[in-house]
N, C-alpha and C positions, 0 to 999 in steps of 0.2 A: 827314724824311719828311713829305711833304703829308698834307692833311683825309680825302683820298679811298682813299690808300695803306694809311693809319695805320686808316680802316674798313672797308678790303676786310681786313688783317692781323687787327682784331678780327675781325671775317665765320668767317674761316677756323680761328681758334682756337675760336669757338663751334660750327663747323660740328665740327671733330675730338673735341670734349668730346662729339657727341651722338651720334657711330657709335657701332653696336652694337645689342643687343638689350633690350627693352625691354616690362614686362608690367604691362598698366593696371590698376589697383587703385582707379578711380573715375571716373565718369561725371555729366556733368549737362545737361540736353539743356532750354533754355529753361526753367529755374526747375524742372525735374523731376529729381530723384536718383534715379543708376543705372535710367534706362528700358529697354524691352527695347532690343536696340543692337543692328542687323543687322554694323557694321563689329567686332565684339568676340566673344569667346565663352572660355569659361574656361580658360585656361590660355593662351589667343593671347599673340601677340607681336609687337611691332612692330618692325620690321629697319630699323637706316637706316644704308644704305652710300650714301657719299658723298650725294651731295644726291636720292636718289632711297630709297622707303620703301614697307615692304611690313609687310601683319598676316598673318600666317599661324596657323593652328589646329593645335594639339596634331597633329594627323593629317596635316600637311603643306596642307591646304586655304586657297588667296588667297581672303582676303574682301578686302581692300581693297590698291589701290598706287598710286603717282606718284613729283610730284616734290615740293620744295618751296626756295623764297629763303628766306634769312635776312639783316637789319639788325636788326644789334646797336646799332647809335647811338639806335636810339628807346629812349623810356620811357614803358609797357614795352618788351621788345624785342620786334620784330616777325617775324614768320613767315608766307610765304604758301604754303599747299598748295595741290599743282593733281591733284587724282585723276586716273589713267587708266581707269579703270572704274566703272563705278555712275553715279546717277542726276546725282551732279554731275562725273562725268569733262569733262574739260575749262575748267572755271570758276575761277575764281583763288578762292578762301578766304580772306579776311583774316583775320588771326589777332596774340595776343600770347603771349609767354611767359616761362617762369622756365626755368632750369636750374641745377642742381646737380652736384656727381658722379654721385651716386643717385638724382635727383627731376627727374623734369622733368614741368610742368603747360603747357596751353597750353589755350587759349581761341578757338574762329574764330566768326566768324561767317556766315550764307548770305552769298552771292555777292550784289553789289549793293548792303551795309549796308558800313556804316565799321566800322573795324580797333576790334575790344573793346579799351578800356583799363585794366577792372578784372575780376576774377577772379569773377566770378560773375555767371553766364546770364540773359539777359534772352529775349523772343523771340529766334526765328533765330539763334541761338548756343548752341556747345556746347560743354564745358571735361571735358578729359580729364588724369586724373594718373595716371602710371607713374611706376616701378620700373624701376633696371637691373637688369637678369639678368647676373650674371657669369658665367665659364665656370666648370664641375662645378656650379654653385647648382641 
């Protein structure tokens, strides 16, 4: 298997570890913990089926959706969101992250700054950690 096969393969095993549901249990918006957070709200969720991702509210209400890439060959691994809505709908988000079975954190930054490489907000960068929701939880 070639360089490019063998990381589209990784790609894809990270991309299936991350379907499902998903409920943040912390926020950090440029050196501030947990500010108010118009994309979140208590009990939200973030759905990510196949490479496209939705937060929906306890009451069924979209505050936030898109798509997002993943490369797993970087360090950290890289992520990019692209919102379909809200003020950065359309703009590529550079981003890093972790994943876990249970954990996944991720880190972007606005649009126009270089991909975060460590875990914790500088300006224009925002580092989100969830929780999976399994089903009955």
């Amino acid at each position: 298997m070639d360089t490019l096969s063998s990381r589209k393969a990784a790609d894809l095993r990270e991309l299936e570890r991350l379907q499902g549901a998903w409920e943040q249990t912390g926020m950090e918006d440029s050196g501030v913990f947990d500010p108010p957070d118009e994309h979140s709200a208590p009990g939200a969720l973030t759905l990510i089926e196949g490479n496209r991702f939705r937060v929906v509210t306890v009451e069924g209400e979209q505050l936030l959706a898109g798509t997002f890439t993943l490369d797993s060959s970087t360090t950290p691994k890289s992520i990019t969101w692209i919102d379909s809505v809200g003020a950065d709908a359309g703009q590529p988000l550079p981003a890093s992250y972790q994943l876990s079975d249970d954990h996944f954190v991720f880190i972007a930054a606005d649009t126009g700054q270089p991909r975060p490489t460590r875990f914790h907000t500088g300006p224009g960068e925002t580092l989100r950690r969830f929780i999976r929701v399994r089903q009955g939880q």
